[in-house]
C-alpha positions, -999 to 999 in steps of 0.1 A, spaced: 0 0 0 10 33 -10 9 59 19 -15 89 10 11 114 16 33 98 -13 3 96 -35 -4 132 -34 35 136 -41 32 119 -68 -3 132 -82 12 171 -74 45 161 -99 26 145 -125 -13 151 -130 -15 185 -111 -36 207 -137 -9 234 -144 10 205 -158 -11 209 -186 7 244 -193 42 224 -198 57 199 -175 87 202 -170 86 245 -176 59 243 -145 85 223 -124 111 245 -131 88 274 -123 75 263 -91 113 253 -81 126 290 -91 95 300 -74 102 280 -38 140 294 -39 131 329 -45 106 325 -16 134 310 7 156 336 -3 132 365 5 126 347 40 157 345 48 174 377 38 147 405 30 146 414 65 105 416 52 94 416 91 113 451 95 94 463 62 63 450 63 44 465 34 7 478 43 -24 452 29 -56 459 19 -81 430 26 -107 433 -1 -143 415 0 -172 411 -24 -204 408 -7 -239 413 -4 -267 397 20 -234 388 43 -240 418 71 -236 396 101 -211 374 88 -185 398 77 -192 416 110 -189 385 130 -157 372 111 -138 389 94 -144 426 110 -143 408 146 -108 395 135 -96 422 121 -102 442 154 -79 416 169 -50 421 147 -14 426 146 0 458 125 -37 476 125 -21 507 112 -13 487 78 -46 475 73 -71 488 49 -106 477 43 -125 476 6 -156 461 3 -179 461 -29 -214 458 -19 -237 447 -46 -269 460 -33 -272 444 1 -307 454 15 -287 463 53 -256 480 31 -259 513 51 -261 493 88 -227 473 73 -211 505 66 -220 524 96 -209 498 118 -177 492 104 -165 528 106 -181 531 141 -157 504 148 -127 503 130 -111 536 128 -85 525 102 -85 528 63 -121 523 48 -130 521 12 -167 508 7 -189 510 -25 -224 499 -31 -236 493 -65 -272 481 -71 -264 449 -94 -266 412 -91 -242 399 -72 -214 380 -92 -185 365 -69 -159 375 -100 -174 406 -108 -177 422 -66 -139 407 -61 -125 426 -90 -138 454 -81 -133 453 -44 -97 447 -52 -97 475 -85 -104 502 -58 -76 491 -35 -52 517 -28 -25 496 -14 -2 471 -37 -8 445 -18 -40 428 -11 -60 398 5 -90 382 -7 -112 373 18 -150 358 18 -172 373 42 -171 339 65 -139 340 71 -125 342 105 -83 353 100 -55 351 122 -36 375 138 -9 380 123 -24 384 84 -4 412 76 28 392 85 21 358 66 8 384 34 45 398 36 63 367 40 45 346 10 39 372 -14 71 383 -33 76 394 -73 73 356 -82 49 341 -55 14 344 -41 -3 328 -16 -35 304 -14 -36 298 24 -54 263 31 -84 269 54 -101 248 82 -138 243 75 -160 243 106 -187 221 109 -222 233 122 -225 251 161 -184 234 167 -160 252 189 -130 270 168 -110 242 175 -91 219 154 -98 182 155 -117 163 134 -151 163 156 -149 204 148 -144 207 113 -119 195 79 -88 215 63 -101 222 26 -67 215 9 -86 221 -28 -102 254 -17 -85 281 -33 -115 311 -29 -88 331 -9 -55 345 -15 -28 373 -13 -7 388 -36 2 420 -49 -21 439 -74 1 437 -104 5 400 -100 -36 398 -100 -40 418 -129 -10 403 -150 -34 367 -143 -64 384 -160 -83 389 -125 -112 372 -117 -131 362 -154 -162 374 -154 -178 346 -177 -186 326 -138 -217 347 -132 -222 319 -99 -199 307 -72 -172 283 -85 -148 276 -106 -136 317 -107 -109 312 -83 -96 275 -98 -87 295 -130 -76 324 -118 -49 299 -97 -43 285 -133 -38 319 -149 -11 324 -120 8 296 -132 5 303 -167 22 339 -161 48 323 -142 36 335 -107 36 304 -83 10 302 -60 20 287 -24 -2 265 -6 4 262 34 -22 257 59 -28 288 79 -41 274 113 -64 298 129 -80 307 96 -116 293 94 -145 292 76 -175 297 96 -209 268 89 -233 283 69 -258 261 48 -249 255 11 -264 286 -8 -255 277 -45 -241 245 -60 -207 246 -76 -214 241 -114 -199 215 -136 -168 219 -144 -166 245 -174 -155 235 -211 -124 254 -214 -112 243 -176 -119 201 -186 -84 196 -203 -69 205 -165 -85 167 -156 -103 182 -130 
């Protein structure tokens, strides 16, 4: 018997989809990609520098849930002064009680705009992260709850050739934030947030607009990544969690122009 943790060796060398751009030009990629990381860790001194973040959501009908997550986190957090908030609102019925709250709260950096449209995961993303003032930036769902120390972890995975897909830990319904496997699942395939800087995101064609639902938006855009070159790093972030909430759409079938990925 093959142990699981060599099979998904193997599976990540061979049949990972951004094979299909090239095998052995990915590999070298993702190898140039690991060493420039490790070199910026090691020698940037990027914990001196840290460079400010804006953390950019798409929302609408998510009041409570941003308030409860990722506002009530971001109160909590490390390196305040470097944090900005954008949110695109796409016509949420309570948009004015979620922007008067948030700035009776958070005294930091605010960017909030509400347009009356449907709401489109690609389309409120883009433009939560189009009106972002900073370079760098984190997409984040409205049910997320974040570490600490966001800012930090933004700085130390995001360089000129990296960005970073954080692997999140899925709570199950009314479970302590706790992790064990009565409480919840890591999400290893989940790729619906990330960081990087805003060049990088606009270099891999942002979010395409064509997903007018949830899903599959954020599994190409990882591709795109990969196709410019940009590696995206995958490390579980313990402490980031997504909070139960029932299923609201279904993920669609897998697209015709994403099939040839095998996914």
């Amino acid at each position: 018997m093959v142990p699981v943790s060599v099979k998904y060796i193997l599976w990540y060398i061979f049949k990972s989809p951004q094979r299909k751009n090239g095998f052995f030009k990915s590999i070298i990629e993702e190898i140039n990609g690991l060493l420039f990381l490790v070199f910026h860790m090691l020698f940037s001194g990027y914990k001196k520098n840290l460079k400010p973040v804006t953390i950019c959501t798409g929302i609408k009908d998510r009041t409570s849930n941003y308030l409860d997550c990722v506002l009530k986190s971001i109160l909590e957090m490390q390196n305040q002064e470097l944090i900005e908030l954008s949110i695109y609102d796409c016509g949420s019925k309570d948009a004015d009680v979620l922007k008067r709250t948030i700035i009776d709260k958070w005294k930091g950096k605010l960017i909030f705009t509400s347009g009356a449209r449907e709401f489109t995961r690609s389309y409120s993303f883009n433009s939560a992260i189009d009106q972002a003032s900073n370079e760098m930036i984190f997409a984040s769902d409205a049910d997320m709850i974040l570490p600490k120390n966001l800012v930090e972890r933004c700085n130390r995975f995001v360089t000129e050739k990296t960005v970073w897909f954080p692997v999140y830990y899925s709570l199950f319904e009314n479970r302590p934030h706790v992790v064990s496997k009565q409480n919840g699942k890591w999400i290893s395939a989940g790729k619906g947030n990330f960081a990087a800087m805003k060049q990088q995101f606009e270099k891999a064609g942002k979010y395409n607009t064509f997903y007018t639902r949830w899903g599959w938006e954020d599994t190409e855009l990882w591709i795109n990544f990969h196709t410019f070159g940009i590696i995206p790093m995958r490390t579980k972030w313990h402490g980031f969690m997504h909070k139960w909430h029932p299923v609201l759409v279904v993920k669609p079938p897998v697209p015709d122009h994403l099939k040839k990925f095998n996914f």
